[in-house]
N, C-alpha and C positions, 0 to 999 in steps of 0.2 A: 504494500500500500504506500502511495506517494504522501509525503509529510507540503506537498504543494499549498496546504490551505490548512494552517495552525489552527487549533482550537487553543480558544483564549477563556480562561476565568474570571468572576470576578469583575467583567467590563458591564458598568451601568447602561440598561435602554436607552436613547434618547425620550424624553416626556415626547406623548401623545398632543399634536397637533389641532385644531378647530379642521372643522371639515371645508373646508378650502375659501374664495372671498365672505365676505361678509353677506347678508341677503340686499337683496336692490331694492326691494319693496318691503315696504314695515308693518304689513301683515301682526307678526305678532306684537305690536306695540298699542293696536288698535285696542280699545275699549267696546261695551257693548254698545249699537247703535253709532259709531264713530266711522267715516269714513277718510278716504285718500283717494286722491286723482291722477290719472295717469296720463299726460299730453300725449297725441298723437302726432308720431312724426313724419315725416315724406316720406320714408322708405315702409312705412305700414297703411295697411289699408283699414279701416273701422275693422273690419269683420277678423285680420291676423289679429290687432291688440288684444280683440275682445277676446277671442280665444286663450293667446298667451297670457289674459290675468283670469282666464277662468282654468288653465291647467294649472297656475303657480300657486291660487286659491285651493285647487283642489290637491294640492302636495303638502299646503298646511294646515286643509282639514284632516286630511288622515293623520298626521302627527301631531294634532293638537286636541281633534273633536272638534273646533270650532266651524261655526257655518258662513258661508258669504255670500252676496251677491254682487254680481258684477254688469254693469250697466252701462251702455254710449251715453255719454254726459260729454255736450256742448261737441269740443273738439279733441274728444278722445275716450278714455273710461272713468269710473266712479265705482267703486269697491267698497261695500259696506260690511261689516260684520254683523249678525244676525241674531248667533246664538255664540 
């Protein structure tokens, strides 16, 4: 057996990382009946946004129980929390 790849003792993990950026929408900062708006920019169409805050709502209902809804408001979306 080749000694190519030492076993070492005694060396500490590095600590355990946050799971990668920070969130872009503050979903969980929302209180009950509290909302946040999301501008619609050139490169989306109403119907991408509305979707994209309705898949990111529903990533933080499963990990939180919390309910949303998400709405075209003005010139882009409106995201409420519910429950």
């Amino acid at each position: 057996m080749s000694n190519e790849f030492p076993i070492d003792s005694h060396i500490t993990p590095p600590k355990k990382v946050g799971r990668g950026a920070p969130p872009k929408y503050p979903f969980k900062l929302l209180g009950m009946e509290q909302s946040f708006f999301v501008p619609r920019t050139e490169a989306d169409t109403p119907a991408v946004l509305l979707r994209r805050m309705e898949l990111a709502a529903g990533r933080v209902t499963r990990l939180t129980g919390w309910k949303f809804v998400c709405k075209p408001w003005e010139q882009g979306v409106r995201v409420w929390r519910i429950e």
